[in-house]
Phi, psi and omega in degrees: 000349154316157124259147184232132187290138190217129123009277179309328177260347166303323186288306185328326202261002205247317179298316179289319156336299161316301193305324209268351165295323170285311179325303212218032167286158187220150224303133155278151201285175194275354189281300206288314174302313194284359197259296171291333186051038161261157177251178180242140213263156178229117195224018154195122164266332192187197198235092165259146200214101182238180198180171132308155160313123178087008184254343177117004198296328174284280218320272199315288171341313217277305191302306181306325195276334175305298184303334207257165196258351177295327166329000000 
């Protein structure tokens, strides 16, 4: 019933980071898109998060879906 610091969910949280960061970068509109000819790039559509049993994978889903300004 410890937590204990691992290695694997610091990266993990290092990835959600990235995500709710693309999430919620904001968009360019379409006169500026067509003007600048920049897109707005998409580089993590999701999460896929696999594991062992007992490795923390809900627990981090709980903390990131708690934590995040994207709701």
């Amino acid at each position: 019933g410890k937590i204990k610091p691992d290695d694997n969910q610091r990266e993990v949280m290092h990835v959600f980071a990235a995500l709710e960061e693309e999430a919620t970068r904001p968009e360019i509109s379409g006169l500026r898109k067509l003007i600048s000819g920049k897109k707005n790039p998409v580089t993590i559509r999701g999460i896929y998060l696999w594991g062992h049993v007992g490795r923390g994978k809900s627990m981090l889903m709980d903390i990131f879906y708690n934590r995040s300004s994207i709701q």
